[in-house]
Every structure is written in structure tokens, then in C-alpha cells.
N, C-alpha and C positions, 0 to 999 in steps of 0.2 A: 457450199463452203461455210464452215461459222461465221458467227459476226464478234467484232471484236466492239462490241456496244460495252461502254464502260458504263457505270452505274454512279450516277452525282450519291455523295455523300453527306449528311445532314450534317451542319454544321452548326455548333454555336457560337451567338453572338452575343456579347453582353455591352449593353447601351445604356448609361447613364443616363439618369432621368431628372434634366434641369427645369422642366418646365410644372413640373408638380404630377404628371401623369404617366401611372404605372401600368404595363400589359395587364389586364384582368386574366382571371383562370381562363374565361368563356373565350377569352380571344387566343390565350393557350394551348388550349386544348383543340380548338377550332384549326389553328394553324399547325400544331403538331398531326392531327388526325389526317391532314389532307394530304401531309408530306409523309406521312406512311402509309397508304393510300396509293400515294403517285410510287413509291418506293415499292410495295409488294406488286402491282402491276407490271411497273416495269422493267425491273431486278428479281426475280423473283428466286433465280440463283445468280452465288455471286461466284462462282467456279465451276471450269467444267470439270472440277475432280467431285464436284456433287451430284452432276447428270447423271442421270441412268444411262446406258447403254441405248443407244441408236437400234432400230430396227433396220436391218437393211435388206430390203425387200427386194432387190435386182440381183444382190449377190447370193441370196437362198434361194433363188429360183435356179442360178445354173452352178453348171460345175467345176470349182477351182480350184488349181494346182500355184501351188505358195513354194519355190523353189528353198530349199531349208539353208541357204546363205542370205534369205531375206530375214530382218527380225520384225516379223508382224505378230500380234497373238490377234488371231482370226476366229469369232464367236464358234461355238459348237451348233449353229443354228445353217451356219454355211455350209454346204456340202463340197468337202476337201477330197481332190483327187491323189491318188498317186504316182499316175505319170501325164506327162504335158499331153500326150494326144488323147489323154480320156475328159481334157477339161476346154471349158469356153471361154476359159478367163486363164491364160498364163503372170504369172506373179513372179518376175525376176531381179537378181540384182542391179545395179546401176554396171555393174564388167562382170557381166554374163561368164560361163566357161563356153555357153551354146556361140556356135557359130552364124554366121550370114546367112547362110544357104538353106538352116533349119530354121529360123527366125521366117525366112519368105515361106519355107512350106506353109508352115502355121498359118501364116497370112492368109496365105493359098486357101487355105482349110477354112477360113473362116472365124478362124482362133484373133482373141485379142492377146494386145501381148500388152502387160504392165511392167516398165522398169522405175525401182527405186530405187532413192539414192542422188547424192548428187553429181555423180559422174551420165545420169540417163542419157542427155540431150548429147553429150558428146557421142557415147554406143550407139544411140538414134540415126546420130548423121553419120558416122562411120557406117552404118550398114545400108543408109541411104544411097552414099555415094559407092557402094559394092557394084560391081557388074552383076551377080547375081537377082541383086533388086532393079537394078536398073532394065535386064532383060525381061522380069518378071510384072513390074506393073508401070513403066517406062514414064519416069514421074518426071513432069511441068517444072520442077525446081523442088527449094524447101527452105523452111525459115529458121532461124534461131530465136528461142525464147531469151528476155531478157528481164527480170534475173532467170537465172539457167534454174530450169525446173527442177524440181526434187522427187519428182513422180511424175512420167512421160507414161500414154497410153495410146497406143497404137492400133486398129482394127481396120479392115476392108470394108469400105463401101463404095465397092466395084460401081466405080473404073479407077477410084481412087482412093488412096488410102489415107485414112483420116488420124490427126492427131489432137489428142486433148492435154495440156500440158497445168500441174499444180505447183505453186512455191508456198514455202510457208514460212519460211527464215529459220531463225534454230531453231525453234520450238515444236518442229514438227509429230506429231502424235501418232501414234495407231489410230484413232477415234477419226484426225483427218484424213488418214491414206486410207482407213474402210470409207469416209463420205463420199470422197472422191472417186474411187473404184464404184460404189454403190449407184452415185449421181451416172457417173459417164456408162457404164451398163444401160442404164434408162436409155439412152439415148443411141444405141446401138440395137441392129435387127437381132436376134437369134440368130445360132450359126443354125444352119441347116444342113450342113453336111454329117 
């Protein structure tokens, strides 16, 4: 996930000097150089509208289907399917038109399933609490995120199915929802089916 590392700002200060003693250049130049110095190390951008583009090296390795009610704009480096059973990685809206019962296939498969949006955690637990999931991987319970996540991601790893849940507040970006997707990939096996 980003870091929201703010960047101290140089400030000036102007100090009357009653005692007869004025900053020299040398002690100027010595204090300005060090504070731009600590400044280009560790600010080195001050926006991520100046980043280059992420590499995402977990989402160009498999194959993804980005449901066209999602608005992502997804690198040309990702390999984009065109329909959900040719991909590893499903990309839905936050109210799906897909139903329950195709949702568990997928599962079944192997397939991850991404909901964004801020309705996901509700569609989550609604198909959680289905009898179709319930006869399908007969789940322990399940939790609520709080705050309600804005990207829920969902995958089998049999016997149980796991969830990874992101919030980001309004501000949320394409740049976040590919990290996220990219991070939680990592962390999931390859389908093998």
C-alpha cells in the first residue's frame, strides 16, 4: 500500500540580531545544504501524479478479466482476458449482475474474484451467507471490515476461502487498486486448474 509520508517543508525564519552577531555565509550555506540534502533523500517526489507507473509483476504473469462496469485503466503490460473462465484474476463491480452460484464456480476453479467499489463487503457477505456457498465450502463464519472496504478480494485456499480486504477513503486511484491486486496476487498459489 502507499505511504502517505508527508515531506517537512523548509521554512524561513528571520531573527533579529541584538546581541551584535550575524549567521555567516559558511554557517548558511552549511545549514541550507544539509536541509536539502535531508530534503532530496527523503522527498524525492512530492506527488504521486509525478511517479512513474508501478511495475506489476504478479498481474503480467497471469490472466485478467476486468468486467467493463469496473473503471480501471489497466497497463497494456497485463494480459487482459475476455471472458471470466479464460482468467486467474476476476475484476468486478462492487453489484455484480453475476450471480451466487457462478461466483462459487469460480471459486471452485480456482479463480480469484476482485470486487470494487464501495458496495464489495456488502456482495461479499450476501454471497457468503447464500446456501450455494455455504453447501460449497461450508464456512467457520465471517467478518465485517470496518471501514467497509472499497476493494474486497476473494480466492480458495482450500479448505478455506480467504479474504484480503483495501480502504483508501475518497481518494482512491487506479495506481492503488492495480497495488493491491498486484500485492494480494503475490500471495496467492497459481490456479492450477
Amino acid at each position: 500500500m502507499p505511504s502517505n509520508h508527508e515531506c517537512q517543508r523548509l521554512q524561513t525564519v528571520r531573527r533579529a540580531s541584538t546581541d551584535g552577531h550575524y549567521v555567516t555565509r559558511r554557517q548558511l550555506l552549511s545549514v541550507s545544504g544539509t536541509a536539502a540534502a535531508g530534503a532530496l533523500a527523503g522527498c524525492s517526489t512530492l506527488s504521486s501524479e509525478e511517479t512513474a507507473p508501478d511495475v506489476y509483476d504478479q498481474l503480467e504473469q497471469q490472466p485478467v478479466y476486468v468486467d467493463a462496469a469496473v473503471s480501471l485503466t489497466v497497463p497494456d503490460s497485463v494480459q487482459r482476458v475476455e471472458t471470466p473462465d479464460a482468467a486467474d484474476l476476476i475484476v468486478l463491480p462492487d453489484t455484480p449482475d453475476t450471480d451466487v452460484t457462478q461466483a462459487v464456480a469460480w471459486l471452485e476453479e480456482m479463480r480469484a474474484i476482485a470486487l470494487v467499489g464501495d458496495q464489495s463487503q456488502r456482495t461479499w457477505l450476501s454471497w457468503v451467507q447464500s446456501d450455494a456457498y455455504v453447501e460449497a465450502f461450508d464456512p467457520q463464519g465471517f467478518g465485517e471490515g470496518d471501514p467497509e472496504p472499497q476493494l474486497l478480494i476473494a480466492w480458495n485456499a482450500d479448505p478455506l476461502i480467504t479474504t484480503q480486504q483495501y480502504s483508501w477513503g475518497s481518494s482512491r486511484s487506479d495506481e492503488d487498486v492495480l497495488s493491491a491486486l498486484n500485492e494480494t496476487l503475490g500471495e496467492i498459489e497459481p490456479r492450477t486448474a
